[in-house]
Backbone as ProteinMPNN parsed JSONL, in Angstrom:
{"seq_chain_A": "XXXXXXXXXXXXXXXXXXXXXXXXXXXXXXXXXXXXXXXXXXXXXXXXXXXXXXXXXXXXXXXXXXXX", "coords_chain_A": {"N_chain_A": [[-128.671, -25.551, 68.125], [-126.571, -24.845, 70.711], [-126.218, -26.337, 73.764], [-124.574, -24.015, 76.29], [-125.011, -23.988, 79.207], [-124.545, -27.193, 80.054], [-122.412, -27.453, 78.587], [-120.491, -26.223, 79.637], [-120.975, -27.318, 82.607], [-119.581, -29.575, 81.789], [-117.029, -29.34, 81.443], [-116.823, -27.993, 83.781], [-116.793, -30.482, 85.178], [-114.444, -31.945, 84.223], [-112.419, -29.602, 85.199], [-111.645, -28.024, 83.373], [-110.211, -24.832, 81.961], [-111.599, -22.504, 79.622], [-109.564, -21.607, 78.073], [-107.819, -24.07, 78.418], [-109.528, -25.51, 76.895], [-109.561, -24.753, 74.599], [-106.793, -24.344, 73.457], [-106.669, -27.066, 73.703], [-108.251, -28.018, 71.252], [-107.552, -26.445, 69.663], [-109.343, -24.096, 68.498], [-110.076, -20.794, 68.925], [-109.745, -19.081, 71.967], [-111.839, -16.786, 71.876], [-113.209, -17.582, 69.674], [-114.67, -19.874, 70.525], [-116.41, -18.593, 72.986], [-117.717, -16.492, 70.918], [-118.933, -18.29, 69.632], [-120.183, -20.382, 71.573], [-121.976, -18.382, 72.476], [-124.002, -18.208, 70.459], [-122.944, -16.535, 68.367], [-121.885, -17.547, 66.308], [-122.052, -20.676, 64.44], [-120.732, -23.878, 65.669], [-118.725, -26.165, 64.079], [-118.508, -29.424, 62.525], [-115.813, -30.681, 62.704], [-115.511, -29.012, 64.773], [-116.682, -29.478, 67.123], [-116.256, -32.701, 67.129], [-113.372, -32.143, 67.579], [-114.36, -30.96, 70.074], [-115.591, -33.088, 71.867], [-113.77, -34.697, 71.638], [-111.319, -33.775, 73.021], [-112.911, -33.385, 75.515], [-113.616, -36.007, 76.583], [-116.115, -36.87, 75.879], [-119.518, -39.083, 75.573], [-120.792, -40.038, 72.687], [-123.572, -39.546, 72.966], [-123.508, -37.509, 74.914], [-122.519, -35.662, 73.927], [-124.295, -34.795, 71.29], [-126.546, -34.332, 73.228], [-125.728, -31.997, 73.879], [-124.928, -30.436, 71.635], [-126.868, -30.214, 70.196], [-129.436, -30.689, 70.887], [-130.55, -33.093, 72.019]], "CA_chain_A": [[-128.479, -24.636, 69.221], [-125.845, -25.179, 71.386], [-126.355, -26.026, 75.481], [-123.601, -23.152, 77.127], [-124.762, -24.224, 80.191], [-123.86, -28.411, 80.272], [-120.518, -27.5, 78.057], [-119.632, -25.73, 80.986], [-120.667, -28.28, 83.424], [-118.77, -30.723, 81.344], [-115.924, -28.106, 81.696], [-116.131, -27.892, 85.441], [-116.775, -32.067, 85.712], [-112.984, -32.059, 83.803], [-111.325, -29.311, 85.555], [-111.105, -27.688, 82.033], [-110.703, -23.763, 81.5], [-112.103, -22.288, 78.303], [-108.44, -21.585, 77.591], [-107.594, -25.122, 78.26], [-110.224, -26.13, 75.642], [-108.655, -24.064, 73.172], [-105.438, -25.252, 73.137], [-106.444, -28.854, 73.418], [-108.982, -28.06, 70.492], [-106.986, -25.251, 67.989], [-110.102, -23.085, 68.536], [-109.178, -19.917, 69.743], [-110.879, -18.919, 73.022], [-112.934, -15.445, 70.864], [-114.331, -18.358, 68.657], [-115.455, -20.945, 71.516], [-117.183, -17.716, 73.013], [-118.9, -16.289, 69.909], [-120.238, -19.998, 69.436], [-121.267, -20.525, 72.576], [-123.316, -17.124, 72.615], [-124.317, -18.584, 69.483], [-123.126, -15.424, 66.94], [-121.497, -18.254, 65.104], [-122.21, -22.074, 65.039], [-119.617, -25.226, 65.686], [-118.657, -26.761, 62.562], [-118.368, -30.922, 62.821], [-114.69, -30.724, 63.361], [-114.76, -28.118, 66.291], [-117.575, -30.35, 67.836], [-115.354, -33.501, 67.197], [-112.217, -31.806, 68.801], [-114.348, -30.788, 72.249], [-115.77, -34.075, 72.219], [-112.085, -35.893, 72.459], [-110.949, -33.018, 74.769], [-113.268, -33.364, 77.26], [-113.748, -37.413, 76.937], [-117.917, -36.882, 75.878], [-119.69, -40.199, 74.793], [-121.719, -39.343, 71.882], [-125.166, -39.008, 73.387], [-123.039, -36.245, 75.495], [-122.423, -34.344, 72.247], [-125.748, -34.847, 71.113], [-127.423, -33.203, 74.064], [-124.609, -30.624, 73.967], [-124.508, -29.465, 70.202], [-127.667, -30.966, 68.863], [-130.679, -30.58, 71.908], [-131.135, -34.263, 71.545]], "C_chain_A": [[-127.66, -25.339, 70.306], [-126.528, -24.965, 73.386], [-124.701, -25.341, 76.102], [-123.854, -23.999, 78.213], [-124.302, -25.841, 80.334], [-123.121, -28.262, 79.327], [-120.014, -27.457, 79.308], [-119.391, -26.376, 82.173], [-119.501, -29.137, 82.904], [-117.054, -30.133, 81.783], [-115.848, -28.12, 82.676], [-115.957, -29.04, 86.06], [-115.148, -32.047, 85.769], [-112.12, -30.97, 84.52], [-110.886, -28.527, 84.6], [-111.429, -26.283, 82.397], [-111.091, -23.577, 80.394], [-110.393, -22.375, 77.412], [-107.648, -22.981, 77.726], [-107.914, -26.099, 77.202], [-109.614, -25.692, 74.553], [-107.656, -24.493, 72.737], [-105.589, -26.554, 72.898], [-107.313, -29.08, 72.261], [-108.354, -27.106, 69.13], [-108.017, -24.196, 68.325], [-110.04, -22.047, 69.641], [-110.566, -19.776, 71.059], [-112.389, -17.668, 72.765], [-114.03, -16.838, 70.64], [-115.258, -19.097, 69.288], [-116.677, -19.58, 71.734], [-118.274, -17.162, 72.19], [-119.768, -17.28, 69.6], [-121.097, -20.283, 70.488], [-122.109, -19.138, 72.856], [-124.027, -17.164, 71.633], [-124.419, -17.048, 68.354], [-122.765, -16.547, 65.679], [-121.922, -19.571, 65.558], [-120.984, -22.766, 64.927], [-119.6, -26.169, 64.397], [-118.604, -28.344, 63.354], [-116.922, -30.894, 63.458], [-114.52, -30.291, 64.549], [-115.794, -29.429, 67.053], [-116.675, -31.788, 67.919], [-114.495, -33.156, 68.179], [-112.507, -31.472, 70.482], [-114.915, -31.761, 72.446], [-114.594, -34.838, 72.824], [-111.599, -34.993, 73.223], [-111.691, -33.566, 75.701], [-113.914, -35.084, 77.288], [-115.006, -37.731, 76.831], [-118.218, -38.123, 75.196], [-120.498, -39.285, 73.664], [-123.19, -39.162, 72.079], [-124.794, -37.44, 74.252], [-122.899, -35.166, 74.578], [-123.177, -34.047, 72.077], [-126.187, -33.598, 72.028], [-126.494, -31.907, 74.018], [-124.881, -29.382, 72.743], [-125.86, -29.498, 69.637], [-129.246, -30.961, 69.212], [-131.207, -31.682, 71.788], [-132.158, -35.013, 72.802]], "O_chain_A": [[-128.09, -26.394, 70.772], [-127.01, -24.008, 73.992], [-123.772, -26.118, 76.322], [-123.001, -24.873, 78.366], [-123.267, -25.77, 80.998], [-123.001, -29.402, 78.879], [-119.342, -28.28, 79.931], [-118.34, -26.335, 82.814], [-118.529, -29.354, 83.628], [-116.186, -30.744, 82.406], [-114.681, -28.279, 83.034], [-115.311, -29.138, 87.104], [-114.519, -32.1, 86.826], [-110.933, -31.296, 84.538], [-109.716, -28.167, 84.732], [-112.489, -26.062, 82.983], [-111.022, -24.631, 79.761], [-110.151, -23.039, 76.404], [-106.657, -22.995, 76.996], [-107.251, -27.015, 76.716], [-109.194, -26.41, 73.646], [-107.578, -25.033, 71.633], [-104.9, -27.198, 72.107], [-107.375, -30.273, 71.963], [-108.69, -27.147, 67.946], [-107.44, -23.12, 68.48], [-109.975, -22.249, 70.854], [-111.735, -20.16, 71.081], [-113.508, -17.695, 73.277], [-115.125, -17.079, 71.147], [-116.432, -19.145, 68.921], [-117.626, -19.45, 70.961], [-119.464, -17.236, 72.498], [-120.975, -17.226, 69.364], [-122.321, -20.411, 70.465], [-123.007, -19.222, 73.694], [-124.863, -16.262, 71.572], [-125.407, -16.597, 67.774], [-123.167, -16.502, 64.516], [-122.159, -19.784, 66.747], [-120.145, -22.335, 64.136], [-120.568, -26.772, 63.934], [-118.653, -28.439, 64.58], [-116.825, -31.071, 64.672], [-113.737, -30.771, 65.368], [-115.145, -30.361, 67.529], [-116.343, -31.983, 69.088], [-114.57, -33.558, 69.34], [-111.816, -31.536, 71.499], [-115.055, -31.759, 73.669], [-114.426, -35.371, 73.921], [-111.369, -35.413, 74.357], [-111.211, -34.187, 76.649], [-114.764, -35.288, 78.154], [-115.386, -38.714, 77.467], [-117.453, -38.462, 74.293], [-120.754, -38.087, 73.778], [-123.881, -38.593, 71.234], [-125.552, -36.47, 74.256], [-123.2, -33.976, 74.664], [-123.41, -32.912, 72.493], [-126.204, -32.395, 71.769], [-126.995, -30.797, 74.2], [-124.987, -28.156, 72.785], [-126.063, -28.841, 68.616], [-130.145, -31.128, 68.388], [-132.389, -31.651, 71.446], [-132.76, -36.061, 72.565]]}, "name": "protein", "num_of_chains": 1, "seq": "XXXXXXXXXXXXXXXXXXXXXXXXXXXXXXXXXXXXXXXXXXXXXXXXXXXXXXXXXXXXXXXXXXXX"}
């Protein structure tokens, strides 16, 4: 289960729009959305790609993607 709300912080720490993520990730801005409302889940790769977008250590992922 994904945390929406600290993506988003992480997202407003960086300065990042959703449409910023997208582009710097391939994943369109629909897909981020449906994931984060959780209709669909984040595969490893998409989780990879918003990790190196937004500069997350991996305990940041963790709590992000993973409720660690």
């Amino acid at each position: 289960m994904t945390d929406k709300a600290l993506l988003k912080s992480f997202l407003a720490l960086k300065s990042m729009t959703m449409q910023e993520l997208s582009d710097k990730t391939g994943i369109s801005v629909s897909s981020l959305n449906y994931k984060l409302n959780e209709a669909r889940e984040f595969r490893q790769s998409e989780i990879k790609a918003i990790q190196d977008a937004l500069g997350l250590t991996n305990d940041e992922r963790d709590r992000i993607f993973f409720k660690v």
